[in-house]
C-alpha positions as a Markdown table, in Angstrom:
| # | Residue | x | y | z |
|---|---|---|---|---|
| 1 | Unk | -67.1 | 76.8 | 96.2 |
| 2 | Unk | -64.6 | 75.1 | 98.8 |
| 3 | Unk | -64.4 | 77.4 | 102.0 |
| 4 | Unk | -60.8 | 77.4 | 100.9 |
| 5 | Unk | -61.0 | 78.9 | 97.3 |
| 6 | Unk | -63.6 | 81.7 | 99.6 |
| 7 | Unk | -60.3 | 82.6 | 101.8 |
| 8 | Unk | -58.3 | 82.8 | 98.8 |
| 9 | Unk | -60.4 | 85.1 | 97.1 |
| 10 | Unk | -61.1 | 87.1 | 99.5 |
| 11 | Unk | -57.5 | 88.1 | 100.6 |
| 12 | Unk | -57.1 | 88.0 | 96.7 |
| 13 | Unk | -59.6 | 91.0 | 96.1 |
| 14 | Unk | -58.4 | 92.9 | 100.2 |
| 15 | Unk | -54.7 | 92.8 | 97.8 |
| 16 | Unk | -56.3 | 94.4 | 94.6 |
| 17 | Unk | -58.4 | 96.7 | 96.5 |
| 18 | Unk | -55.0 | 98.1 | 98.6 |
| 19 | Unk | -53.1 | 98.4 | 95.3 |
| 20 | Unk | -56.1 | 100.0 | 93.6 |
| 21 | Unk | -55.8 | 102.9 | 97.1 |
| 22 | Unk | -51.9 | 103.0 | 97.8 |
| 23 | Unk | -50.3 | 102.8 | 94.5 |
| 24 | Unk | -49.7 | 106.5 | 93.7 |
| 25 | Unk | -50.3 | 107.8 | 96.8 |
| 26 | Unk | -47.3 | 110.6 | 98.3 |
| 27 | Unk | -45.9 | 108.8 | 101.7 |
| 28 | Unk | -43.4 | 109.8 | 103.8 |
| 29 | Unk | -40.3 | 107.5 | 105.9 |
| 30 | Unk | -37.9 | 108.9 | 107.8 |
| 31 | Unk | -35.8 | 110.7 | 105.4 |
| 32 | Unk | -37.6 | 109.9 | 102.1 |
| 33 | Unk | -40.6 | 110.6 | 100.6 |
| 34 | Unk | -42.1 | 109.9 | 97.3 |
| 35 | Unk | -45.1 | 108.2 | 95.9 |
| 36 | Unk | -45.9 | 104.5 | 96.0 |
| 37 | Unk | -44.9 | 102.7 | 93.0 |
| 38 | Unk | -45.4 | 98.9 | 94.2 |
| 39 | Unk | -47.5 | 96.6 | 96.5 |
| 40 | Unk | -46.6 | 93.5 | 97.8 |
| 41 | Unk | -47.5 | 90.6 | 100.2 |
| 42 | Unk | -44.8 | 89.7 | 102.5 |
| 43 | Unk | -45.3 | 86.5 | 104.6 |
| 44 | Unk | -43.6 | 88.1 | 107.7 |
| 45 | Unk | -44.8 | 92.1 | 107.2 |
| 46 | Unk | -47.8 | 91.7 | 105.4 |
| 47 | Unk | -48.1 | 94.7 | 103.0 |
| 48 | Unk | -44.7 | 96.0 | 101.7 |
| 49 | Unk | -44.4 | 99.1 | 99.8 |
| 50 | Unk | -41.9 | 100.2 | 97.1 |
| 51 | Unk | -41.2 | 104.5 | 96.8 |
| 52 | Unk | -40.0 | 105.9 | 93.6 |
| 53 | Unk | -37.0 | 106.9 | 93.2 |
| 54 | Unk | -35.7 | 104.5 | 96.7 |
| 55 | Unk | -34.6 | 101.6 | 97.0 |
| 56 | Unk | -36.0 | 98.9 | 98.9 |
| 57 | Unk | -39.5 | 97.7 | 100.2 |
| 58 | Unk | -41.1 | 98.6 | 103.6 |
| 59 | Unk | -43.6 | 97.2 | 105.8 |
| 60 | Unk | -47.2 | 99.5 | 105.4 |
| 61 | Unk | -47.1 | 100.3 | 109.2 |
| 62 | Unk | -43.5 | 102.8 | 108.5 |
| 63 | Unk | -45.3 | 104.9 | 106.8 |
| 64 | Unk | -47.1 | 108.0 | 107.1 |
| 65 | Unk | -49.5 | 109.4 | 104.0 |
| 66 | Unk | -48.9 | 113.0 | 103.1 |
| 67 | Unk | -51.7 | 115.5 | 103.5 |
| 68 | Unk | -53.0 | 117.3 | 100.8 |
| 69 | Unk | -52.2 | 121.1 | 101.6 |
């Protein structure tokens, strides 16, 4: 396989593999919280997230993961 098609895959399955561990998960912004509903790859953020019941997408690096009490 073309060292290309290698890269491609890869960040292919790094993508599925975040979705598979974020989507779901309870996360907290300033001001909201709320569980990840959405992943996405975002050419100048890298990883953008999508809260229920907010509107909008933020980078992965605004966000803290709420701790199971």
């Amino acid at each position: 396989m073309p060292a290309v098609k290698v890269r491609v895959s890869t960040i292919l399955g790094e993508f599925e593999q975040a979705q598979t561990e974020l989507v779901g998960k309870a996360v907290i912004l300033t001001e909201k919280a709320g569980a990840v509903e959405s992943v996405w790859l975002d050419e100048m953020h890298g990883l953008r997230i999508s809260i229920g019941g907010h509107d909008g997408k933020w980078p992965i690096s605004t966000i803290k993961f709420a701790q199971a009490g």
